[in-house]
TORVEXSE-501269 format. One record per residue (C-alpha): residue number from 1; residue in three letters; y, x, z. Coordinates in steps of 0.001 Angstrom, whole numbers, plus 500000, padded with zeros to 6 digits. Each point is the difference from the previous one (the first is absolute). Example, Ala and Ser with C-alpha at 12.3 -4.5 7.8 and 13.67 -1.06 7.14 Angstrom:
<atoms>
<atom><k>1</k><r>ALA</r><py>495500</py><px>512300</px><pz>507800</pz></atom>
<atom><k>2</k><r>SER</r><py>503440</py><px>501370</px><pz>499340</pz></atom>
</atoms>
This chain:
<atoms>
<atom><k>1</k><r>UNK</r><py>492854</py><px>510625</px><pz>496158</pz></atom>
<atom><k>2</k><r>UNK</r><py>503126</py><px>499513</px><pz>502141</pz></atom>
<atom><k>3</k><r>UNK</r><py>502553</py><px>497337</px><pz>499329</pz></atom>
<atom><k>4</k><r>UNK</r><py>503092</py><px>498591</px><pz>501726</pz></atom>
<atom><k>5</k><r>UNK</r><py>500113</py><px>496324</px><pz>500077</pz></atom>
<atom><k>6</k><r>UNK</r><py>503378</py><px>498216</px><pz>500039</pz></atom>
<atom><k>7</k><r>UNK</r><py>501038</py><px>496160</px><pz>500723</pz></atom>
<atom><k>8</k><r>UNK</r><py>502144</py><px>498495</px><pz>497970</pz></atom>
<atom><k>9</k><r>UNK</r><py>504392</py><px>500586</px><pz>501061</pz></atom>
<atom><k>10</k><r>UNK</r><py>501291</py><px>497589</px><pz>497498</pz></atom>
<atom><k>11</k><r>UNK</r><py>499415</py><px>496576</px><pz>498594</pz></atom>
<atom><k>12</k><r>UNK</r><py>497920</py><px>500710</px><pz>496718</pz></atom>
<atom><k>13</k><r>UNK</r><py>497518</py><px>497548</px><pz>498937</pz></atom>
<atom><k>14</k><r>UNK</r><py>496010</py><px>501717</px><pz>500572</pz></atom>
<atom><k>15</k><r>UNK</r><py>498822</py><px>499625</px><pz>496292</pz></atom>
<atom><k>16</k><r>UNK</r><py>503298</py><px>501292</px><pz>498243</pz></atom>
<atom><k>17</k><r>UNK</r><py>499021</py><px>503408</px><pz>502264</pz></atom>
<atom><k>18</k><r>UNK</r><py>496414</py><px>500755</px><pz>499421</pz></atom>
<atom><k>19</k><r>UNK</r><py>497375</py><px>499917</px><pz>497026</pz></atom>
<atom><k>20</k><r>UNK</r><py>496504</py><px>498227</px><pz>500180</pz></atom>
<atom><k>21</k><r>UNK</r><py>498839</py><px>502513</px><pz>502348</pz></atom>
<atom><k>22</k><r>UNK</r><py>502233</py><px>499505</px><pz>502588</pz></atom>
<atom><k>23</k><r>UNK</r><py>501923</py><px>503202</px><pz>499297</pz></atom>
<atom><k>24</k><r>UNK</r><py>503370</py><px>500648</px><pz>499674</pz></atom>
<atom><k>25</k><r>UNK</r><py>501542</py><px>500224</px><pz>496315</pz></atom>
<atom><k>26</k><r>UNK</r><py>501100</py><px>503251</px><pz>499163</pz></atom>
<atom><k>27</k><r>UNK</r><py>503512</py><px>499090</px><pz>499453</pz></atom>
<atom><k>28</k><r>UNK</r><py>500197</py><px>498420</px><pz>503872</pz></atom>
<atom><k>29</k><r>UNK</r><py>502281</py><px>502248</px><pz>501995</pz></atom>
<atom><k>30</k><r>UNK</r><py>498514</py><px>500840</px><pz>503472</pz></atom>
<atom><k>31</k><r>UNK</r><py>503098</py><px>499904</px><pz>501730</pz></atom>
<atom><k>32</k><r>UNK</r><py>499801</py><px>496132</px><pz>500410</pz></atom>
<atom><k>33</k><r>UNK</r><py>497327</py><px>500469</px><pz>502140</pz></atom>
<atom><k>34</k><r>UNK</r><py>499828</py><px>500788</px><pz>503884</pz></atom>
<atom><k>35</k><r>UNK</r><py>497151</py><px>502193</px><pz>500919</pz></atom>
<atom><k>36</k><r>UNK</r><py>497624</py><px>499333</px><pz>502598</pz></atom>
<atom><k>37</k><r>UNK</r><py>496829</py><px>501344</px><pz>499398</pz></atom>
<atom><k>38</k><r>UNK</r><py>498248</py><px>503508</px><pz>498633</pz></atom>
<atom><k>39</k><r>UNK</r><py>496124</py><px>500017</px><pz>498974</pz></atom>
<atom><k>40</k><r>UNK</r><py>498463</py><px>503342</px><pz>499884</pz></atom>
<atom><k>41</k><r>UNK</r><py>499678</py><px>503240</px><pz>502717</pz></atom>
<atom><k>42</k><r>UNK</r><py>501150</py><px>498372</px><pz>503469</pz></atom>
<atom><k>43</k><r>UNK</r><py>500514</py><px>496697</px><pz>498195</pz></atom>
<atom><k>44</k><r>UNK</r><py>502938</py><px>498171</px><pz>502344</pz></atom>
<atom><k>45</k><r>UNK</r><py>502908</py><px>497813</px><pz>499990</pz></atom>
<atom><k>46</k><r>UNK</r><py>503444</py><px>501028</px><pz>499021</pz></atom>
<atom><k>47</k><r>UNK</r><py>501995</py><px>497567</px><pz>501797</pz></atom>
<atom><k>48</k><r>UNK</r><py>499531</py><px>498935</px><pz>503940</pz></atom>
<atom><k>49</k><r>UNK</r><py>500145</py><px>496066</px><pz>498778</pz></atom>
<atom><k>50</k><r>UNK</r><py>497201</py><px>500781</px><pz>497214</pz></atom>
<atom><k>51</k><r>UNK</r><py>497030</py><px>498617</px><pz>502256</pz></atom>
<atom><k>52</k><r>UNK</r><py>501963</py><px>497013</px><pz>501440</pz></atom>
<atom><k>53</k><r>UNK</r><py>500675</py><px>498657</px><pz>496109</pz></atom>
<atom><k>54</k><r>UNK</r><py>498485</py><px>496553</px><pz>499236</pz></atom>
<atom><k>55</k><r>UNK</r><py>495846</py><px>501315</px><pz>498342</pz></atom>
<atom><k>56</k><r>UNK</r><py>500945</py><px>498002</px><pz>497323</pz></atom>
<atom><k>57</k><r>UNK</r><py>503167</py><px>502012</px><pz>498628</pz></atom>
<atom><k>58</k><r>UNK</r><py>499770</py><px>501429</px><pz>496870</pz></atom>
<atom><k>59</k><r>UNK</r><py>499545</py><px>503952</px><pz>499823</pz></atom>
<atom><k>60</k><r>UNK</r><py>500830</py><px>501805</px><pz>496514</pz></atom>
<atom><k>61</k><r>UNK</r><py>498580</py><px>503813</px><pz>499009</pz></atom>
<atom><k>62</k><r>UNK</r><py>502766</py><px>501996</px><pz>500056</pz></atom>
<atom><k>63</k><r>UNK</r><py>498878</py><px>503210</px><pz>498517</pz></atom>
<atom><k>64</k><r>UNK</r><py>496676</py><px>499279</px><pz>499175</pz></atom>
<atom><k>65</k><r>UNK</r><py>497919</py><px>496647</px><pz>498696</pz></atom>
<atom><k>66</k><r>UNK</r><py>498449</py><px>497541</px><pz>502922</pz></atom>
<atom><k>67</k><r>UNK</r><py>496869</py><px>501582</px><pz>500548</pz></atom>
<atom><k>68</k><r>UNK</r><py>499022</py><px>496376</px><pz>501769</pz></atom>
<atom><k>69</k><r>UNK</r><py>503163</py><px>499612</px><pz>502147</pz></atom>
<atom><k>70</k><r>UNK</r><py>502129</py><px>497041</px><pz>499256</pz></atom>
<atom><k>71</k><r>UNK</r><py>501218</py><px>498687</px><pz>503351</pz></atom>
<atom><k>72</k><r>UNK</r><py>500892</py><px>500942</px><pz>503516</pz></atom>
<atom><k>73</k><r>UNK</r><py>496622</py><px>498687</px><pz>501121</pz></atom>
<atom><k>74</k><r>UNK</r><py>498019</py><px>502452</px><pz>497608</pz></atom>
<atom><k>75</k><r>UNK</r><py>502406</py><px>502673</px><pz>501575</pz></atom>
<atom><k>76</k><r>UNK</r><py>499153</py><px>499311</px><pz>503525</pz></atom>
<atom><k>77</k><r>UNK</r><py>496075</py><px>499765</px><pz>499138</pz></atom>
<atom><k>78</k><r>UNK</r><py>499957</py><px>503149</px><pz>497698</pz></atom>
<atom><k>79</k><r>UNK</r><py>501731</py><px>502102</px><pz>503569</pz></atom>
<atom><k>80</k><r>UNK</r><py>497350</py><px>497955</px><pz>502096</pz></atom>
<atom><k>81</k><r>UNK</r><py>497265</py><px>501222</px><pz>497606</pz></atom>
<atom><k>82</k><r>UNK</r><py>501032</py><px>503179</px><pz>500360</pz></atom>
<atom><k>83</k><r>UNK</r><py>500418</py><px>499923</px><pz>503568</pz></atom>
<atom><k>84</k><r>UNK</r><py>496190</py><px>499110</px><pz>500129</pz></atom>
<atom><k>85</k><r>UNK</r><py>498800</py><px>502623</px><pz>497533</pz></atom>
<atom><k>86</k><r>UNK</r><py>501478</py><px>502756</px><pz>502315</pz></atom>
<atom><k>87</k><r>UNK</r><py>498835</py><px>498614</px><pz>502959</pz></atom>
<atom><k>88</k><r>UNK</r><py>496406</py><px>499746</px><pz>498798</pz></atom>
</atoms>
């Protein structure tokens, strides 16, 4: 299922934004959020500074719920999973 993952524009305390899953609250507006990331059909990322962001940054579901993606790292290593699927 394809999701865009965002990092986080403003200064907003991690807990106060998701639930116990990780996922955004309903009532978050998306538009505090840069995004840098899309999972799904060519899965690739949305900014040219998305790879170069420290692997422990913070990702949030933008559209969708985590599916297993919470940081840059799990970004890079979902696309390098990927990358080795197709190639096999």
């Amino acid at each position: 299922m394809s999701t865009k993952f965002g990092i986080l524009a403003e200064n907003i305390e991690h807990s106060k934004l998701v639930d116990e899953d990780g996922d955004l609250h309903y009532y978050i507006s998306t538009a505090i959020f840069e995004p840098v990331f899309f999972r799904g059909t060519n899965s690739r990322w949305l900014t040219n500074f998305g790879k170069f962001l420290p692997d422990d940054m913070r990702v949030y579901a933008l559209d969708n719920t985590q599916q297993g993606i919470f940081t840059i790292k799990d970004c890079k290593d979902f696309l390098n999973k990927e990358l080795d699927e197709t190639a096999s």
